[in-house]
N, C-alpha and C positions, 0 to 999 in steps of 0.2 A: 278091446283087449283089457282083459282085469289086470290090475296091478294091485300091490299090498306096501304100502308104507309106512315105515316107524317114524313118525314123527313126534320132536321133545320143543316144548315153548320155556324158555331159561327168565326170568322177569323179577323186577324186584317189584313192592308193591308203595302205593299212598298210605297215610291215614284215614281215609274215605273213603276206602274201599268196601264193598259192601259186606264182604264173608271175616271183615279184620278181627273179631271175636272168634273164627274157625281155624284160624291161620296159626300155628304152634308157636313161630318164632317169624313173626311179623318183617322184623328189622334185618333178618336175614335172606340170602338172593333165595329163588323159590321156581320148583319146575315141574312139569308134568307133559307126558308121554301119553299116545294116545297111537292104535294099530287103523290104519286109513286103508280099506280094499275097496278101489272104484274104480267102474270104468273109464277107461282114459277116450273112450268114442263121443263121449258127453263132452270132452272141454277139448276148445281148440287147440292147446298146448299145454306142455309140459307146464310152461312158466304161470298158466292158467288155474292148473291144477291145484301148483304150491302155492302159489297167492290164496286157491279159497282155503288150504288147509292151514297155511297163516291166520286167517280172517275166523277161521273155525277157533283154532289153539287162544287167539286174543280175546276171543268172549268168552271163552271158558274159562279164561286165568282169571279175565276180569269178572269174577263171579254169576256169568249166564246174561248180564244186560248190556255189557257193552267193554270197553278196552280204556274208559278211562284213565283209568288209576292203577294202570300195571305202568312200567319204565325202564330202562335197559333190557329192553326185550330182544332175545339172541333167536333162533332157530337151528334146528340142526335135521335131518331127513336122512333115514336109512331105506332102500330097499330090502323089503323081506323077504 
């Protein structure tokens, strides 16, 4: 069964961070939103799903290699 979800990753970031020259106001908390449509026959659960779409949303914050140097990291999930 397809599903569509609005998920937002809320994160403040490091000094180390790799994109810190990209970032308009560094010292401020910082988010990004992302539209997620998968099937849900692929992952054994719900709780499955949102773990890898966490795991997705943390490497992205954390500039594409890894989640080091984000911090207060919140999540929030809407269906669409």
């Amino acid at each position: 069964m397809k599903k569509t979800i609005r998920a937002t990753i809320n994160y403040t970031v490091d000094s180390a961070h790799p994109d810190i020259k990209g970032i308009r106001n560094p010292e401020e908390p910082q988010h990004f939103t992302d539209l997620y449509t998968v099937d849900t026959d692929y992952f054994y659960s719900l709780d499955e799903l949102y773990s890898y779409i966490r795991r997705d949303l943390a490497i992205i914050a954390g500039g594409g290699y890894n989640a080091d140097h984000i911090h207060n990291v919140t999540y929030s999930f809407k269906t669409a």
